[in-house]
C-alpha positions, 0 to 999 in steps of 0.5 A, spaced: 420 217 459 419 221 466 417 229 467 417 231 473 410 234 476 410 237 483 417 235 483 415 228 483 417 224 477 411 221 475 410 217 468 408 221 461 406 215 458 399 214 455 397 206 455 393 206 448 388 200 448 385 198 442 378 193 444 376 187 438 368 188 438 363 183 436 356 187 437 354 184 443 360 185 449 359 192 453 364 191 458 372 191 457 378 190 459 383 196 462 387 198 467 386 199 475 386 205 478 383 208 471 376 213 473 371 216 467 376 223 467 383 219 466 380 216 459 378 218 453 375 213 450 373 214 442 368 209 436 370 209 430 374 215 431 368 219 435 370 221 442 364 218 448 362 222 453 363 220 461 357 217 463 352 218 457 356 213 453 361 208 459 362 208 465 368 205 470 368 201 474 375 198 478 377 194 471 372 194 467 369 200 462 362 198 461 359 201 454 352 204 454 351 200 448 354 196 445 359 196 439 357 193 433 361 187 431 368 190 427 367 197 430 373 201 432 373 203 440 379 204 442 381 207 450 386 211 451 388 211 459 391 217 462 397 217 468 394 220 474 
């Protein structure tokens, strides 16, 4: 599916990533090109704030701390 934006098209799809957790990895797996304001990253369904909770770097979101082994995180990448 493409909408048009600024009269581009531009894709609309959100890539969602869900993360298998063991309590001691911080860092992740996601897309190139992906920055702090492109996802919405949520643990057991409560949603992490930018900086406090992750950061991104190239392709690797790393965690503050890390999730407990079977947690559910899950990211949630914007088109840009």
């Amino acid at each position: 599916m493409v909408r048009y934006i600024n009269g581009k098209d531009r894709p609309t799809e959100i890539n969602v990533r869900s993360m298998t957790t063991d309590g001691s990895t911080t860092g992740f797996v996601i897309t190139q090109g992906m920055t702090e304001d492109k996802v919405m990253v949520t643990l057991n369904g409560v949603v992490q704030s930018k900086s406090a909770d992750f950061s991104i770097s190239g392709t690797t979101l790393t965690m503050v701390s890390a999730p407990e082994a079977a947690d559910d995180l899950v990211v949630k990448e914007f088109p840009g």
